[in-house]
Backbone as CSV, one residue per row, in Angstrom:
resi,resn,N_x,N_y,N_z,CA_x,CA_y,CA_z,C_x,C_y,C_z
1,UNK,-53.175,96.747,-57.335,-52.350,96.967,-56.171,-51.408,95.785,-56.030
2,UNK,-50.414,95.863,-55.928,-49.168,94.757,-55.256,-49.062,94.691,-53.870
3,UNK,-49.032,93.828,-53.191,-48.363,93.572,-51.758,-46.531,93.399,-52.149
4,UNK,-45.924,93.592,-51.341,-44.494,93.103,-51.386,-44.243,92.430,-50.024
5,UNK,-44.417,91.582,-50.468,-44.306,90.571,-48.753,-42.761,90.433,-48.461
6,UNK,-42.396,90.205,-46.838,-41.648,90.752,-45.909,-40.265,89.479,-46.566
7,UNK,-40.543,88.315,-47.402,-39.916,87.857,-47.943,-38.580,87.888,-49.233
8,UNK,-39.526,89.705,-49.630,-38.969,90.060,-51.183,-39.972,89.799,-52.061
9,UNK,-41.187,88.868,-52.051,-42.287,88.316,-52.978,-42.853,89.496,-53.285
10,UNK,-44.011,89.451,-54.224,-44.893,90.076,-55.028,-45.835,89.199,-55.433
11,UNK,-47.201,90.161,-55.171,-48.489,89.440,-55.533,-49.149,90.696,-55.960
12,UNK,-50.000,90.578,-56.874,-50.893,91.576,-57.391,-52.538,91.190,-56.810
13,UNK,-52.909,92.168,-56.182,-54.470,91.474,-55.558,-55.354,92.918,-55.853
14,UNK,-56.412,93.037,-55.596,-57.618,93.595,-55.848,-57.459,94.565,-54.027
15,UNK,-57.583,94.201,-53.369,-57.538,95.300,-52.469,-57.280,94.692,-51.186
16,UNK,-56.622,95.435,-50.101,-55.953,94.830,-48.808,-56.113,95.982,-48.368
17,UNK,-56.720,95.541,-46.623,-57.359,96.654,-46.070,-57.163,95.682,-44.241
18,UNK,-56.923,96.693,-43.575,-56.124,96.453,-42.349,-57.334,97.682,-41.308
19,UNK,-58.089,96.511,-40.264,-58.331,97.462,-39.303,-58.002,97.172,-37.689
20,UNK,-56.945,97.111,-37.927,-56.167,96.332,-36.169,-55.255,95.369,-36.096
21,UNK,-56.806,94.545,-35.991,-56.085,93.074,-35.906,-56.637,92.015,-36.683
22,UNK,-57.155,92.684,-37.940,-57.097,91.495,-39.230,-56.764,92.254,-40.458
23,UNK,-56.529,91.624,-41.691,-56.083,92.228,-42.848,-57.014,91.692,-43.375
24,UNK,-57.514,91.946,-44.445,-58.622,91.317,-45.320,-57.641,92.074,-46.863
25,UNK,-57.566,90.457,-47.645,-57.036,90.660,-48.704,-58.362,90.447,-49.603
26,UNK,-58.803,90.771,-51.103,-59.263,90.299,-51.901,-58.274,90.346,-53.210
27,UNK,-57.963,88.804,-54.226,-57.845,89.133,-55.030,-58.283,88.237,-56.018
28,UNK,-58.013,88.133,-57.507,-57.983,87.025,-58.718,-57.073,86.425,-59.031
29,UNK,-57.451,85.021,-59.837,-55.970,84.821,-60.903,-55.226,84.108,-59.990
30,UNK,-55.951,83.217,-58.614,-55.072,82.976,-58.231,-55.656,81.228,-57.582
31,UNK,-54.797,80.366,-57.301,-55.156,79.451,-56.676,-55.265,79.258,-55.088
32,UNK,-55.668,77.913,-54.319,-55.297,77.944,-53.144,-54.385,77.472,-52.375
33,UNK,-53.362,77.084,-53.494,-52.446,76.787,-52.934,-51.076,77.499,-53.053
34,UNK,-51.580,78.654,-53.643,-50.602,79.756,-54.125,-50.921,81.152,-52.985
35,UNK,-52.091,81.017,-52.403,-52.755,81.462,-51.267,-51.964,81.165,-49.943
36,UNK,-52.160,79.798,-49.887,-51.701,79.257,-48.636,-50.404,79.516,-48.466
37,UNK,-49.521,79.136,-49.604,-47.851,79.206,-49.119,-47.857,80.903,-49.225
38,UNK,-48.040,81.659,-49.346,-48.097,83.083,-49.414,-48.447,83.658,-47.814
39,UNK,-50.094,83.673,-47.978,-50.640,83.824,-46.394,-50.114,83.014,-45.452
40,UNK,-49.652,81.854,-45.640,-49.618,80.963,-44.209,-48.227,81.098,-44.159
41,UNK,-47.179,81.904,-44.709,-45.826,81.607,-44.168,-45.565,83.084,-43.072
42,UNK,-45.543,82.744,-42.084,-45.676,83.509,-41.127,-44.112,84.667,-41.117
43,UNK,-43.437,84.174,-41.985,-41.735,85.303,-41.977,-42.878,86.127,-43.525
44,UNK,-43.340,85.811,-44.111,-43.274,86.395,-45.376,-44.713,87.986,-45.059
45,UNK,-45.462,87.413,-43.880,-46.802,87.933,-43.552,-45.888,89.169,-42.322
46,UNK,-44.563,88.835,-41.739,-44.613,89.926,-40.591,-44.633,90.776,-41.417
47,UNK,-44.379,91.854,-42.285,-44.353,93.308,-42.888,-45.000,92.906,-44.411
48,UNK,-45.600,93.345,-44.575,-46.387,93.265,-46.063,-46.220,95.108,-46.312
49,UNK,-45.817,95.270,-47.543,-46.180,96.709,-47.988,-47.207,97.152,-49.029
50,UNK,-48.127,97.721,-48.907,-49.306,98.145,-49.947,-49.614,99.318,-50.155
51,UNK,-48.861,99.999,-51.414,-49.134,101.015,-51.223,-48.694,101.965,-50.674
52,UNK,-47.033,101.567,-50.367,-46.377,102.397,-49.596,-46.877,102.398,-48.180
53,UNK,-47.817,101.588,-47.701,-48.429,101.231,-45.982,-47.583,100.078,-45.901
54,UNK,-46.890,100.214,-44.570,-46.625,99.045,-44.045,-47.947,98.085,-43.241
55,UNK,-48.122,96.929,-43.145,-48.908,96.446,-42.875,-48.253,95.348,-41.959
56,UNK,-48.078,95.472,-40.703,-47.048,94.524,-39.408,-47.514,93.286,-38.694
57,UNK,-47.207,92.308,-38.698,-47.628,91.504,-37.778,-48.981,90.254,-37.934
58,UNK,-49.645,90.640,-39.219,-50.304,89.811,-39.851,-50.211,88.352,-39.771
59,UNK,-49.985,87.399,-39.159,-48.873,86.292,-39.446,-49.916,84.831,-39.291
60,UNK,-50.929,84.886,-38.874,-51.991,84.469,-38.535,-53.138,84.047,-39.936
61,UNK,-52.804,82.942,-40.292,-54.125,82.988,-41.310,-55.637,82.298,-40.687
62,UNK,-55.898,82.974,-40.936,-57.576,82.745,-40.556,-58.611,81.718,-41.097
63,UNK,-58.138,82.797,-42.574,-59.260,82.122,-43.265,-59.300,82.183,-44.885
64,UNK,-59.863,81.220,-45.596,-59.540,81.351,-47.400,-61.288,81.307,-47.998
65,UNK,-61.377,82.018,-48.651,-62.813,82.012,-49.437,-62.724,82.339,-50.938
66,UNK,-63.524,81.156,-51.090,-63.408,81.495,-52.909,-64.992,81.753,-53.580
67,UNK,-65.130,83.017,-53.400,-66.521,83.265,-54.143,-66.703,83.253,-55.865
68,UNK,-67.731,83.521,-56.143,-68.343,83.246,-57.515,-66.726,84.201,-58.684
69,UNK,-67.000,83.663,-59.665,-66.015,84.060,-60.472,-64.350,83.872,-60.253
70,UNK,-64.176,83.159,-59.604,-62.643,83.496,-58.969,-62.199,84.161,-58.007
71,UNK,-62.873,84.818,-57.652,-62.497,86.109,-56.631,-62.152,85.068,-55.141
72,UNK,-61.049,85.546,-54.592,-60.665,85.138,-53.186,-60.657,85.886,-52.446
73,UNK,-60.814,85.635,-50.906,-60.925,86.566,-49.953,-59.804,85.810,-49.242
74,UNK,-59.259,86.413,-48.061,-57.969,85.798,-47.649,-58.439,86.983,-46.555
75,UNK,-58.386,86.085,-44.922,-57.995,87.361,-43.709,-56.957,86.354,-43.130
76,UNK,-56.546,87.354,-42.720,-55.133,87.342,-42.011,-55.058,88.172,-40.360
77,UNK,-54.616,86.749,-39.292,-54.679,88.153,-37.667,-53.416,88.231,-37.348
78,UNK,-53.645,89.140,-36.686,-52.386,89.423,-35.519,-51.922,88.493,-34.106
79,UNK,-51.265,87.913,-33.718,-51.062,86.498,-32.923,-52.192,86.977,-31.658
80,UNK,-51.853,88.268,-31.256,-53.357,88.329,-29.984,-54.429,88.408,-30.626
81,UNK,-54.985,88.568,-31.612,-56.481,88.558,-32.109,-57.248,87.301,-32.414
82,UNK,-56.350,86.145,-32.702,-56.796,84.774,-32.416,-58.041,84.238,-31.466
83,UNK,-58.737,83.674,-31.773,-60.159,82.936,-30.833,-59.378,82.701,-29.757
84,UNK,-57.995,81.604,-30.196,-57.684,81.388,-28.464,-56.920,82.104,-27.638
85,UNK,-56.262,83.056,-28.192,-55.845,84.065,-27.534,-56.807,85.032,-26.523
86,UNK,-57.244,85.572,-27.373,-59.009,85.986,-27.028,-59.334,85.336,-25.840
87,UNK,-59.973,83.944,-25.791,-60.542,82.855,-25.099,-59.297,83.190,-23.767
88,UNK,-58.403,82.819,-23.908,-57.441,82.890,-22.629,-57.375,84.229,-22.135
89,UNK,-57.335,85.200,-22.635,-57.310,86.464,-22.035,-58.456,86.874,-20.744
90,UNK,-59.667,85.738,-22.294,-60.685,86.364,-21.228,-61.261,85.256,-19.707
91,UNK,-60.233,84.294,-19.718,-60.153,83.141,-18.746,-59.637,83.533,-17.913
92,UNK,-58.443,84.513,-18.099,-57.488,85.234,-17.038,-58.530,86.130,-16.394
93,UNK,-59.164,87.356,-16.968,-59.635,88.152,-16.263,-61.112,87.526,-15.245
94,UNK,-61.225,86.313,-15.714,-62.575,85.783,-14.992,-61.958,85.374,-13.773
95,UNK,-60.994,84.555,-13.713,-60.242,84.214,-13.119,-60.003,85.106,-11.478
96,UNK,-59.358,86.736,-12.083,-59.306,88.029,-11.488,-60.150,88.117,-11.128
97,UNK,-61.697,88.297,-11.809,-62.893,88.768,-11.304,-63.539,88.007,-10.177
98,UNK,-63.071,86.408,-10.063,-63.503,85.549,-9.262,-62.953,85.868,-7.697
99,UNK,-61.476,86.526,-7.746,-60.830,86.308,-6.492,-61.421,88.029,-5.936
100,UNK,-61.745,88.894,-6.992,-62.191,90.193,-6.426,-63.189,89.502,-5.833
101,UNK,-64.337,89.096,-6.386,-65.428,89.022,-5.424,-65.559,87.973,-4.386
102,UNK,-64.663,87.086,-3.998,-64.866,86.673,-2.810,-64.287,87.198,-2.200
103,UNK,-63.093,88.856,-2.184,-62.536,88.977,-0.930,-63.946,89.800,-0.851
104,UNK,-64.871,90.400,-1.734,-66.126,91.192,-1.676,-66.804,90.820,-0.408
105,UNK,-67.230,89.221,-0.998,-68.041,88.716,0.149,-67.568,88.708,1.200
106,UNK,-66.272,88.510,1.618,-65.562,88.735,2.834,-66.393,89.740,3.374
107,UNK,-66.188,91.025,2.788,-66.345,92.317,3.327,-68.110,92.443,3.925
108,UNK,-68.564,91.830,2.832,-69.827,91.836,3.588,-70.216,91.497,4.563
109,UNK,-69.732,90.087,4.780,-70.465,89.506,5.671,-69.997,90.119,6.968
110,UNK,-68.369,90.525,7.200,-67.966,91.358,7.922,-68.678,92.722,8.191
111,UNK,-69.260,93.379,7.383,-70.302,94.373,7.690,-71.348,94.303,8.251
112,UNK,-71.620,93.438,8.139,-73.300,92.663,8.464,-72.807,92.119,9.757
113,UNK,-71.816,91.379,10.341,-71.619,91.181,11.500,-71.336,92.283,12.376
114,UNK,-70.554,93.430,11.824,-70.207,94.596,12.568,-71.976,95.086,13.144
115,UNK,-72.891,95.107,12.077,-73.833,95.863,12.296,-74.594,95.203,13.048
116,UNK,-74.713,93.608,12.984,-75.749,93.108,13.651,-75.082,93.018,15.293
117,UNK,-73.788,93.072,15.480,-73.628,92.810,16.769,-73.135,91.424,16.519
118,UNK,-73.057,90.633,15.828,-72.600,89.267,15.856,-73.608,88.074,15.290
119,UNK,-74.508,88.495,15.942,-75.666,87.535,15.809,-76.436,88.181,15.379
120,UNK,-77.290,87.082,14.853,-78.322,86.695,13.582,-79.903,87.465,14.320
């Protein structure tokens, strides 16, 4: 299989497989520093084609693995699929969730006063 990266480049790899928001490349024959300037140039990663699939937005390198025999693994994310993207998203909604539940408690204690009459 070839990629044709969004540059004009060509790489021949073993298989590239996309479920969202990572790409997982495997291939041979190759180094890591022929890896890196490839995966890590973020103009060359927006459109990758494989296979006649466009593959969008990739631009994110993750991660490089070099298992037994040569074989490399290479993932690649999408700028929101990032840990800290992630991490902040989910800081925002805690954030949200914090101000829902104290107008909550508001409400309660306001209930509990309606019902008790005021006092305890």
């Amino acid at each position: 299989m070839v990629l044709r990266f969004n540059d004009g480049t060509e790489l021949t790899v073993q298989t590239a497989q996309a479920d969202g928001s990572r790409l997982v490349v495997t291939l041979i024959r190759s180094t890591s520093k022929i890896i890196k300037s490839k995966f890590g140039d973020a103009f060359a990663m927006q459109r990758v084609m494989a296979d006649g699939e466009a593959l969008e937005g990739y631009t994110v390198l993750d991660s490089i693995t070099e298992h037994l025999a040569g074989i490399w693994e290479v993932v690649n994310l999408r700028p929101e699929a990032t840990t800290e993207a992630r991490l902040a998203a989910l800081e925002g909604r805690t954030e949200e969730q914090t101000a829902i539940n104290a107008g909550q408690d508001e409400c309660i204690v306001e209930l509990y006063e309606m019902m008790t009459g005021g006092t305890e």
